[in-house]
Structure formats: C-alpha cells, structure tokens
MARKOLTOR-39406 format. One record per residue (C-alpha): x, y, z; residue in one letter. Coordinates in steps of 0.1 Angstrom, whole numbers, padded with zeros to 4 digits, always signed. Layout:
N
XYZA ...
END
This chain:
297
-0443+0400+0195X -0451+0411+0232X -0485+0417+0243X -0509+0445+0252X -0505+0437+0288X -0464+0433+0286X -0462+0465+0262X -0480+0488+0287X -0464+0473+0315X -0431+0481+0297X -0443+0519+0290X -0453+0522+0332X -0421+0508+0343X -0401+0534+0320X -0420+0566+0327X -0447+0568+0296X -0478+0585+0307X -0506+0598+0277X -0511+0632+0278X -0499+0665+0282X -0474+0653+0308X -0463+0630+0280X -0457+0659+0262X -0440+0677+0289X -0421+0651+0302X -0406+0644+0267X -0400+0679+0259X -0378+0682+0297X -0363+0652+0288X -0350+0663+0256X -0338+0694+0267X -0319+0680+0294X -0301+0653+0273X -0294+0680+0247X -0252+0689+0243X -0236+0721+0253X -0218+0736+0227X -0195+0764+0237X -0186+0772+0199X -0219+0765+0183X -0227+0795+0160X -0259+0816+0176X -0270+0821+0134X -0273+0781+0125X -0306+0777+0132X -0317+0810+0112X -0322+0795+0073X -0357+0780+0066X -0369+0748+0081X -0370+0727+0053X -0327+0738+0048X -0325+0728+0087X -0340+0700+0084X -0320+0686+0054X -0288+0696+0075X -0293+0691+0110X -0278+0652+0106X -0245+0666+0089X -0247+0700+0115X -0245+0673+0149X -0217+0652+0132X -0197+0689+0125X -0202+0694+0159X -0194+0661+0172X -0158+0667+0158X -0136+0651+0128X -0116+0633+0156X -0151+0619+0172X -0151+0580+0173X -0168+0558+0194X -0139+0528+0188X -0112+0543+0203X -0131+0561+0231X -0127+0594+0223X -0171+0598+0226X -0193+0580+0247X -0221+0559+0224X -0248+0578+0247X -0234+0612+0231X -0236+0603+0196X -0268+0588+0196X -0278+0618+0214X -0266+0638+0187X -0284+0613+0160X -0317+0606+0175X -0346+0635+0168X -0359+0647+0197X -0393+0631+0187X -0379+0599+0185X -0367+0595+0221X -0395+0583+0240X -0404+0561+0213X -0370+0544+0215X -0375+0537+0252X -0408+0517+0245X -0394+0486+0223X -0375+0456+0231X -0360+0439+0196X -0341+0414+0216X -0339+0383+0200X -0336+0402+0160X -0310+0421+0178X -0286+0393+0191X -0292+0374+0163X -0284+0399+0136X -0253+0413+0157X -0237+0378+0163X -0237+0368+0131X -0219+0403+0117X -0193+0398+0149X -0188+0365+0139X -0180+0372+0104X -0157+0402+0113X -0139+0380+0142X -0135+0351+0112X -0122+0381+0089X -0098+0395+0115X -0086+0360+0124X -0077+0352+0091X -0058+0385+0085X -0038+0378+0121X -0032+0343+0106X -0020+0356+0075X +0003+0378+0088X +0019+0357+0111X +0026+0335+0080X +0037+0365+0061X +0063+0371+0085X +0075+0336+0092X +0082+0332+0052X +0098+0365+0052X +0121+0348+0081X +0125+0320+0063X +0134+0337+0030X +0162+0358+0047X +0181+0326+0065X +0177+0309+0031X +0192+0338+0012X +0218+0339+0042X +0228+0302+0035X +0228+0307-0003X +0252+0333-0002X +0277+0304+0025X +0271+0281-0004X +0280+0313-0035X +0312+0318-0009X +0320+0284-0007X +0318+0276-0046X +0333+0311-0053X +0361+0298-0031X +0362+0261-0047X +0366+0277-0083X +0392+0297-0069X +0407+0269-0053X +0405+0246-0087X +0421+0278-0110X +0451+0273-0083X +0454+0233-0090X +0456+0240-0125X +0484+0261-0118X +0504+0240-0092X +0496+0215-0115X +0528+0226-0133X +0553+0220-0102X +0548+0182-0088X +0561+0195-0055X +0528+0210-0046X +0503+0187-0065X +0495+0165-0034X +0491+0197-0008X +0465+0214-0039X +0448+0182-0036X +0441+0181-0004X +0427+0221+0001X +0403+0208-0029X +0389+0178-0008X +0389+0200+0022X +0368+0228+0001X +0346+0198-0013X +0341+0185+0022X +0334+0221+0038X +0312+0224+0007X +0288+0191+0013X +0287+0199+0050X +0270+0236+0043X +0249+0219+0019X +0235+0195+0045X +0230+0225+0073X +0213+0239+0044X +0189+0210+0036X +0183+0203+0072X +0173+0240+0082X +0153+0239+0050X +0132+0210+0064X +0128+0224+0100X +0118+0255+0087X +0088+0238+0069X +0076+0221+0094X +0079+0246+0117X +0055+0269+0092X +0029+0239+0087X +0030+0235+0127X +0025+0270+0130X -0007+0272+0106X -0024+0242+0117X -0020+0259+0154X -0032+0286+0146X -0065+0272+0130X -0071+0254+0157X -0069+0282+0184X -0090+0305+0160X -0117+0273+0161X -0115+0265+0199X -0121+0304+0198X -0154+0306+0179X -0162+0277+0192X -0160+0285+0229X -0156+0318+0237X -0171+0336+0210X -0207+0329+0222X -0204+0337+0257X -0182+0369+0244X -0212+0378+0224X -0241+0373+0249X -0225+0395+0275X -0223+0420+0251X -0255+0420+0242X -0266+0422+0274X -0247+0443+0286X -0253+0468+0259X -0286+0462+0244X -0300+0496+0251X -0272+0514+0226X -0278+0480+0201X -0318+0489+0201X -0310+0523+0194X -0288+0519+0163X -0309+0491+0152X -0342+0513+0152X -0324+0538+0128X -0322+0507+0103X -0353+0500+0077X -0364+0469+0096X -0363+0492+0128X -0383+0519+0115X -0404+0493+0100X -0411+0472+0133X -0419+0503+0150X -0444+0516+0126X -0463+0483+0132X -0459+0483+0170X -0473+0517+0168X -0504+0503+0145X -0510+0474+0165X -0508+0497+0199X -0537+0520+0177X -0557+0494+0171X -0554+0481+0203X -0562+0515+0221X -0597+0514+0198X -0609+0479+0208X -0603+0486+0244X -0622+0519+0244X -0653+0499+0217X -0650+0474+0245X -0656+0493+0273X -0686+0513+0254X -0706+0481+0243X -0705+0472+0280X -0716+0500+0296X -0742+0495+0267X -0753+0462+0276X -0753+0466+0314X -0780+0494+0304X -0796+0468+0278X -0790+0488+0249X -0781+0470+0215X -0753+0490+0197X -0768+0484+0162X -0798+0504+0170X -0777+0530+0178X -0759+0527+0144X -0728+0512+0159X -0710+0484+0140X -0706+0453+0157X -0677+0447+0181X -0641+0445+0162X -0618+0415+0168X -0589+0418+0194X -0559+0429+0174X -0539+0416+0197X -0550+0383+0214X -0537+0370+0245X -0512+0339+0229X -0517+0302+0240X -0487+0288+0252X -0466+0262+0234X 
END
C-alpha cells in the first residue's frame, strides 16, 4: 500500500487539486472526453433519473454500435471506457496504482487462455494430419479391393482354362503375377502405414515442445510489456471489478483518516507552542497515524 507522502505526490503529478477547481477541473474534463453523437436522440435523457440511471450503461453500449469491438480494432479501448466510466469516477481512476494485483491477476488469465488456445492449435493440427492419414489409407485400401477384386477374377478364369491343358501353364502364371503385384501393395501399404505414425507422434511431441519453449520463454516477457505498456486501460477495467471498487473504497478511508490526523496534528501544535493542553479544552487525545511511514525490509 503506498504511502501518504507517495499518494499525494501521485495526485500533484496528475493534476488533483481540493476544491472548487477540483470540481471545475473535473467537470471540463469530463465534458471534453465526452463522445459526439451525430444520431443520438435529443429526447433520451427526458424519462426520470432513477429510469436514466438504470439505462445509461445499456444507452452508451447502443450507442457504441452492435459492430463495436475492441479485439479486432474497430474502437479504441480509450472510447469504450469512456463510454463505461461515470463521469464521477474519472478523477478517481487517475489517483490509484494496482500494479502488482494487476500483472499478477492478468498473467495468470493470459496464461491459461494462451495454454487453451495452444492446445486447440495442437489439436487441430492433429485433426488434420489423421484426416490425411485416413484418406491415403482409404486410397491404398481401395489398390488392395482392386487388386483382390482382380485376383478373384483372375482365379474364376483358372478354373475355367482349367478345362483346356493348353492354357493351364499361361493362367498360372497371371495368378503368381496378381499374387506378386498383390504382396508388393501390401508392403507399400504397411510401410506408409508406419511412416505415417511416426510422422504424427513426431509431429505432437514438436509441437509440445514449441508450446513449452513458448510459455517458458516468451510468454513472460510477452506479458510484462504488455502490462506496461498498457496498464492505464488494465487499472481501468480492473477498478470496475469488486476487488477494484473495494481497494478504492479503502484508499479513500485511509486518505480520510489521514486528512483528519494531519489537520489534529497541526491543531495540538499550534496548541502546545501556545502551552495550551487540549484536554482542558475538551479535546480527545491525539489519534494514531493511520498511515505510518513503513520500515524498510
């Protein structure tokens, strides 16, 4: 948890005053960041507040369009949180820095859906090598159907020629041919059998160990630069989450108390420079520091 010192050092470097200009500022700043909408009907906005309120989510994502998606491009993330994010909300986003929940909690759900997206590509790679394999086997099965097809027809004709000695030895040897033609599409069949096998369990244990040289390697650095590079839109979407809204309600106690122990502070010393005790003024004694400086480790 940052400190007083780093939390109001945060809130100078990005703009935050307390105030009316707060106010102001806030109220520019949302109207500036606000959408045009050329086709935005001028009678939305004229039910009751409690109706708006219930339908302004649904209302931005109408306006947004059905086509709207920020994984093929077709919207920037800055517009659709833009259209997400209350106007309230916007200067509050700006104040918090949920770094380390935020990489953690992201690289393990890209993890998972890299692991899930490797095993489908996996999959279908060995989808598509058995379907090639089933069609050259069905391709040498019909050879072999042809060949026997052709050795039955061959043996009907010995029986046959059986009847006139003159041909007996020429029947003989088409049937040794037809056996021989026979055993050598059998062994072509056997032997592409066999390469075809371990050409599939070559293939899978490749590609396990590309997808774990991958995750191993890669993934990590893959994920920190994202996270860097993109950890204003990840806050964002993460504050819109229970344990967002959560850490920000206590950031916002913690900063409360904080504010009231730096004003008692001040008060008890301007008190004891003047050598006044603040329990004869009905004061109560000085409150603990909500927030104390932390040792280092």
């Amino acid at each position: 948890m940052a400190s007083r010192a780093e939390r109001m050092a945060a809130l100078k470097a990005a703009g935050v005053t307390v105030g009316p200009a707060k106010a102001k500022r806030a109220e520019t700043s949302t109207q500036q960041a606000q959408p045009k909408v050329a086709d935005q009907d001028p009678n939305m906005w004229s039910s009751k507040k409690s109706d708006r309120n219930r339908s302004t989510t649904s209302l931005k994502f109408d306006m947004l369009g059905t086509d709207a998606s920020i994984l093929n491009g077709s919207i920037s993330a800055e517009r659709f949180l833009d259209a997400m994010i209350p106007p309230s909300d916007r200067e509050l986003l700006a104040c918090l820095e949920p770094r380390e929940q935020l990489e953690s909690g992201l690289r393990a759900v890209v993890e998972a859906a890299l692991r899930f997206c490797m095993g489908l590509k996996g999959y279908d790679i060995m989808v598509a090598s058995s379907q090639k394999q089933a069609a050259e086997l069905e391709e040498a099965r019909r050879a072999i159907d042809e060949a026997l097809e052709s050795r039955n027809s061959a043996q009907k004709e010995v029986k046959k020629l059986k009847q006139n000695f003159g041909q007996v030895a020429e029947t003989a040897k088409m049937v040794a041919e037809l056996e021989l033609e026979l055993a050598i599409v059998q062994a072509k069949l056997d032997a592409e059998v066999s390469r075809h096998n371990a050409l599939k369990e070559s293939s899978i244990e490749a590609g396990k160990l590309a997808v774990s040289a991958y995750v191993e390697k890669d993934l990590p650095r893959l994920l920190e630069e994202h996270v860097l590079d993109n950890q204003e839109k990840i806050a964002k979407a993460w504050l819109k989450t229970p344990d967002g809204r959560k850490h920000l309600d206590m950031e916002g106690l913690i900063n409360f108390e904080c504010g009231r122990f730096v004003m008692q502070s001040e008060l008890y010393e301007i008190l004891s420079a003047r050598n006044v005790r603040p329990e004869f003024l009905g004061l109560p004694p000085l409150m603990d520091d909500p927030d104390p400086p932390q040792s280092p480790a």
